[in-house]
C-alpha positions in Angstrom: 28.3 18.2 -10.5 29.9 17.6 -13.8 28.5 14.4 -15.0 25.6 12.9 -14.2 26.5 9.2 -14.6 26.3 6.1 -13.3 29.1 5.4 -11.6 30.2 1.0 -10.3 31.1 2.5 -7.1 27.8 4.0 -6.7 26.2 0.6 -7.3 28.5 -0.5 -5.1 27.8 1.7 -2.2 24.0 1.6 -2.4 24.1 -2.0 -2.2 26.0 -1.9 1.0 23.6 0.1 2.6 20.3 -1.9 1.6 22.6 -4.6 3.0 23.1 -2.7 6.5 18.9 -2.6 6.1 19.1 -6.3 5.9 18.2 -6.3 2.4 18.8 -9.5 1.1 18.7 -12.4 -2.1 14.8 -12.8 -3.1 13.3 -10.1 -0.9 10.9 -8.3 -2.9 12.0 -4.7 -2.7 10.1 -1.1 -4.1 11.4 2.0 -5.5 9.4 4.6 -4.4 10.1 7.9 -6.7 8.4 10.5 -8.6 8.0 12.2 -11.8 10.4 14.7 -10.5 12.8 12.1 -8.4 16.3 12.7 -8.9 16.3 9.7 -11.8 20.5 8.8 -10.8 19.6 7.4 -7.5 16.3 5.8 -8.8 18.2 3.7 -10.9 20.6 3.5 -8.3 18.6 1.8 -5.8 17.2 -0.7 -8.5 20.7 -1.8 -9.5 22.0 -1.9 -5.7 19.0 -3.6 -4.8 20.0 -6.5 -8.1 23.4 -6.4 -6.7 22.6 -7.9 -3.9 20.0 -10.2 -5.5 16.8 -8.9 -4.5 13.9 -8.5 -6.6 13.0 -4.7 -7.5 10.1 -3.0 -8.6 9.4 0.2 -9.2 6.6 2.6 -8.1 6.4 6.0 -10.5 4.2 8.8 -8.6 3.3 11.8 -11.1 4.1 14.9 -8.9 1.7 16.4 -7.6 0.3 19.4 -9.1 2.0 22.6 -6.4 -0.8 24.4 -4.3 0.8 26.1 -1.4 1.5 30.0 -2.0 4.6 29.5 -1.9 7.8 27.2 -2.7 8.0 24.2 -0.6 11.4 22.5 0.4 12.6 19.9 2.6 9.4 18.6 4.6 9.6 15.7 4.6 6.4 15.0 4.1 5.5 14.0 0.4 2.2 14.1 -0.6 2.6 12.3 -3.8 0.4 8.9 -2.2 -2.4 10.8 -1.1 -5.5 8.6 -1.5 -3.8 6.3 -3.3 -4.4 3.1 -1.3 -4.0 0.6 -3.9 -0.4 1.9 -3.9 0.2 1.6 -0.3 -1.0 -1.8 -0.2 1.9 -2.7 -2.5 4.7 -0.8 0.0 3.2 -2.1 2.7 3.4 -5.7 1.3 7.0 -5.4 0.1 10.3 -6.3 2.3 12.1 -3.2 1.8 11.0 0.6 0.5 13.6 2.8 -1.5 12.5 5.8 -0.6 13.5 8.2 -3.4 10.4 10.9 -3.4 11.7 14.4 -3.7 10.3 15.2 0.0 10.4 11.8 1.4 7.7 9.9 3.5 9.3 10.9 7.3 6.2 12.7 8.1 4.1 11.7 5.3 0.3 10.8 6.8 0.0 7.4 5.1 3.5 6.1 6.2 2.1 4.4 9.3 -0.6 2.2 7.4 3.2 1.3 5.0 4.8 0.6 7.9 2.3 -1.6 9.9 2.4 -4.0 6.7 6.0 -4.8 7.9 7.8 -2.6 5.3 11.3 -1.1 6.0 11.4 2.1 4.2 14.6 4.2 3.9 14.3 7.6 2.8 17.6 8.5 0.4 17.4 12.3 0.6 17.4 14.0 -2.2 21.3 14.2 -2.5 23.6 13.8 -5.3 25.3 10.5 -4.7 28.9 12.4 -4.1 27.3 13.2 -1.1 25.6 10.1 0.3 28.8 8.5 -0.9 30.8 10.7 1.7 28.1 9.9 4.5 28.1 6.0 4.1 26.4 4.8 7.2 28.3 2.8 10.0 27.6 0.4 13.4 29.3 3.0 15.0 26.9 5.5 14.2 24.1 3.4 15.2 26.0 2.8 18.5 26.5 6.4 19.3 23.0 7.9 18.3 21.7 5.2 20.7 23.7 6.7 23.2 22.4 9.6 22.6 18.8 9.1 22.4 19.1 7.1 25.9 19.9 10.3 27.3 17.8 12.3 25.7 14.1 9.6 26.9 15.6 9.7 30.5 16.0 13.7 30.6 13.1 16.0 31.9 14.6 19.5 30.5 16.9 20.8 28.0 18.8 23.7 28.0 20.3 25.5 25.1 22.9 28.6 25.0 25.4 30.3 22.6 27.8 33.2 22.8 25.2 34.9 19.8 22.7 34.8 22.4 20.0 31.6 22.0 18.7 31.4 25.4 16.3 28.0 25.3 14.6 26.2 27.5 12.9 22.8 26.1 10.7 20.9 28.6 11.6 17.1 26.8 9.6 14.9 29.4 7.0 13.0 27.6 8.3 13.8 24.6 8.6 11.5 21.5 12.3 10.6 21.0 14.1 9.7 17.7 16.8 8.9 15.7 18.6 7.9 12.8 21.9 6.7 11.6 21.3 6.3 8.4 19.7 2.8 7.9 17.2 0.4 9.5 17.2 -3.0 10.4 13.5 -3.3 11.8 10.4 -4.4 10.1 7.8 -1.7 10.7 10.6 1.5 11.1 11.7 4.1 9.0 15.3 5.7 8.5 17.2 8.0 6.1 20.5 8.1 4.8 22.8 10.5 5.7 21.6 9.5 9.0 23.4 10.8 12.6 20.7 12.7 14.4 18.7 12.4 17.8 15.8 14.2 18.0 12.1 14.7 19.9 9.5 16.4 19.7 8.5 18.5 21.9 4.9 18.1 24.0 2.9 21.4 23.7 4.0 24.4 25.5 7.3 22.8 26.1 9.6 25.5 24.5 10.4 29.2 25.5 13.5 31.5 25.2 15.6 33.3 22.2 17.0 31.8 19.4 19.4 34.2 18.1 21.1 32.6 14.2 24.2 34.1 13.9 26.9 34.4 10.9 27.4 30.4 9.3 23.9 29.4 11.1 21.7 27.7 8.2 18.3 28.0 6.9 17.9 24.7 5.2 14.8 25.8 4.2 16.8 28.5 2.1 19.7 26.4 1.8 21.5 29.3 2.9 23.5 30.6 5.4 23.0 33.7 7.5 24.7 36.3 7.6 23.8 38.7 9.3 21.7 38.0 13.1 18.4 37.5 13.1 16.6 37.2 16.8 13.7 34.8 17.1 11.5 35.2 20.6 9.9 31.4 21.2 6.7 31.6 23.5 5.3 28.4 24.8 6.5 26.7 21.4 5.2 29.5 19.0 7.7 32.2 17.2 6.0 35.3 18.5 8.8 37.6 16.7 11.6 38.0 14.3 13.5 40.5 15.0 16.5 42.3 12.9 17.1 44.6 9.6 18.9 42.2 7.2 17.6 40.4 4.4 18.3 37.0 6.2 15.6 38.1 8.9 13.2 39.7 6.1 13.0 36.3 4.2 12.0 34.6 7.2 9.6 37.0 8.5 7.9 36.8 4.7 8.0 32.9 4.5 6.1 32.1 7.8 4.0 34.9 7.3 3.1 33.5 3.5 1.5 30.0 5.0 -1.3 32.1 6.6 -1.1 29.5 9.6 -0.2 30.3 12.6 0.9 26.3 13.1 3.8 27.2 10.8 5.6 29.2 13.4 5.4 26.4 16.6 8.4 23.7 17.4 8.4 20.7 15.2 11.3 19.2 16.3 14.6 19.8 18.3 17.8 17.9 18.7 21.5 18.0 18.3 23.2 16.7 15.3 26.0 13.2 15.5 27.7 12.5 12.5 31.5 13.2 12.5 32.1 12.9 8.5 28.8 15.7 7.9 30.4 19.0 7.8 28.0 22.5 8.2 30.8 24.0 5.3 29.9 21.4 2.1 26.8 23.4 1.1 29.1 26.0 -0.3 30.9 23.5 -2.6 27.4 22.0 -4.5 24.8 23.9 -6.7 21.6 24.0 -4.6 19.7 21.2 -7.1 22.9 18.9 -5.8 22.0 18.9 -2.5 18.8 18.8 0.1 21.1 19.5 3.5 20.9 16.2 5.2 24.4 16.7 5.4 23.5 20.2 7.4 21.2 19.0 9.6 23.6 16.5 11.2 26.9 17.4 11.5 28.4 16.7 14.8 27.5 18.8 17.5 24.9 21.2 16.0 21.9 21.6 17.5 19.3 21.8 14.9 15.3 23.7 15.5 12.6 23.1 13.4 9.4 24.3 13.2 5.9 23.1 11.2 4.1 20.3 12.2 4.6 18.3 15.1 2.1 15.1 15.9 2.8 14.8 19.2 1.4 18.3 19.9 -1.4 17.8 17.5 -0.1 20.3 15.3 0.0 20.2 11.3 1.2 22.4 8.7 3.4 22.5 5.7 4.9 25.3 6.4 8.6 24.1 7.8 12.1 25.5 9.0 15.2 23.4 9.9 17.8 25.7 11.4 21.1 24.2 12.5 22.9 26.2 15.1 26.8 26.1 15.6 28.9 27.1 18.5 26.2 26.1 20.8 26.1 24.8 24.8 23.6 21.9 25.3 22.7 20.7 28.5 20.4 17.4 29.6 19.0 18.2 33.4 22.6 19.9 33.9 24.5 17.7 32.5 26.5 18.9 29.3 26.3 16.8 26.4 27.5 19.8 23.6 30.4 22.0 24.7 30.5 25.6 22.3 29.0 22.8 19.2 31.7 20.1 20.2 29.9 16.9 21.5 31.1 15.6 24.5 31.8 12.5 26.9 30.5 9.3 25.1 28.8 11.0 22.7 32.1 12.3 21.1 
């Protein structure tokens, strides 16, 4: 971006959306950021949280020192309040959590003990605020994930297809079922703005098939597009090979292999995105420190694979890949809920 400033209708817009979160005069509210926080929406949340007469305080992390081999992005999973108890016993005591870490708490281990204290705790990805301007939350986005993740707790199997060739086959029974629209409501619950996803994980040895990216696929990871195919054989959850020539499937093939972990190439996490205003096109419009493709990972009608840890199959590992697919066919126990990356029925 051009200028980074603070802007009134930036104020403006974060205070509506810590007022969607229920947010409201006296409640006293943190900041959670780091040393390496994008500081515009740190002092953003502090003056939408005044706006709307709450009482802000701020927690500063240092960032952590780096030790993985190599560069990690997009994980949600911040380790900057690791054995920091005296810290969590502040968030956990506190109405409301601005979540403005560079990774964010999602699938951070000590969120549950913040959460159990009562907190609300939205993650604001690390976005410049043009984009979480575009993607203001709505009711109506609430109303539609729901829809969505109704379906997705009463289905046993789903199937996923594209005209590149992903041939998938999730088993989703018993499996943990999520979503988010961009704000929460709930004491004791988590949500991150942009918002529009439903999502589960997957129990162990629920996945098999071929994932095949194909030309305008992402690798958020990368914040990059493919462009040229890359084939990815999934055996009872676990990448077992990537397959093509290009550069897109060589820096794959090098990034899984650089964690060492074989837990780096299971299922995390699979699920179609639901926000109409999110396109998969913006990335190319921001400088890759502008954006952390939120925005990607929930445009309608993608469906979006990740891999890296996953609790509910007692997997965990840093290592992490979110791949939204276009153009694909989703089906819940035969019934079609994406059409060729259009969502359908009452979920359109």
């Amino acid at each position: 971006m051009i200028n980074d400033r603070i802007e009134a209708k930036w104020i403006d817009l974060f205070a509506d959306v810590f007022a969607r979160c229920k947010v409201g005069a006296g409640d006293v509210c943190a900041v959670l950021s780091e040393s390496q926080s994008r500081p515009l929406n740190v002092q953003l949340a502090e003056l939408g949280l005044a706006r709307i007469g709450a009482r802000p305080f701020h927690v500063i992390m240092p960032t952590p020192r780096q030790t993985a081999p190599v560069p990690i992005r997009s994980t949600g999973a911040s380790v900057a309040l690791t054995d920091m108890g005296a810290v969590l016993q502040a968030l956990a005591a506190s109405t409301f959590v601005a979540d403005c870490t560079v990774e964010g708490l999602m699938h951070a281990p000590e969120l549950p003990q913040i959460l159990q204290g009562g907190a609300r705790v939205l993650y604001i990805s690390n976005e410049h605020p043009e984009v979480l301007e575009r993607l203001a939350p709505s009711p109506v986005d609430e109303e539609k994930v729901r829809a969505a993740m109704r379906m997705l707790r009463a289905a046993k199997r789903l199937t996923v297809s594209s005209p590149a060739g992903t041939d998938l086959t999730i088993n989703v029974a018993g499996a943990r079922v999520g979503g988010v629209w961009g704000y929460t409501e709930k004491p004791g619950t988590l949500s991150h703005w942009p918002g529009g996803l439903c999502l589960c994980f997957p129990p162990a040895g629920s996945v098999d098939g071929t994932l095949v990216m194909a030309p305008g696929d992402l690798n958020l990871t990368f914040k990059r597009y493919v462009e040229s195919p890359v084939r990815l054989v999934v055996e009872s959850d676990y990448v077992t090979r990537i397959e093509g020539q290009s550069l897109d499937a060589e820096l794959m093939r090098e990034y899984f292999a650089a964690w060492g972990d074989r837990e780096a190439y299971a299922v995390s996490h699979v699920g179609w995105g639901m926000n109409p205003r999110a396109r998969w096109d913006a990335l190319v419009m921001y400088d890759r420190r502008d954006v952390n493709g939120t925005e990607q990972r929930a445009f309608a009608g993608n469906f979006l694979y990740s891999t890296g840890a996953n609790e509910v199959a007692g997997r965990y590992t840093l290592g992490h890949f979110d791949l939204p697919f276009r153009h694909c066919t989703l089906n819940l126990d035969g019934r079609t809920i994406v059409a060729d990356g259009q969502l359908q029925n009452e979920l359109a």
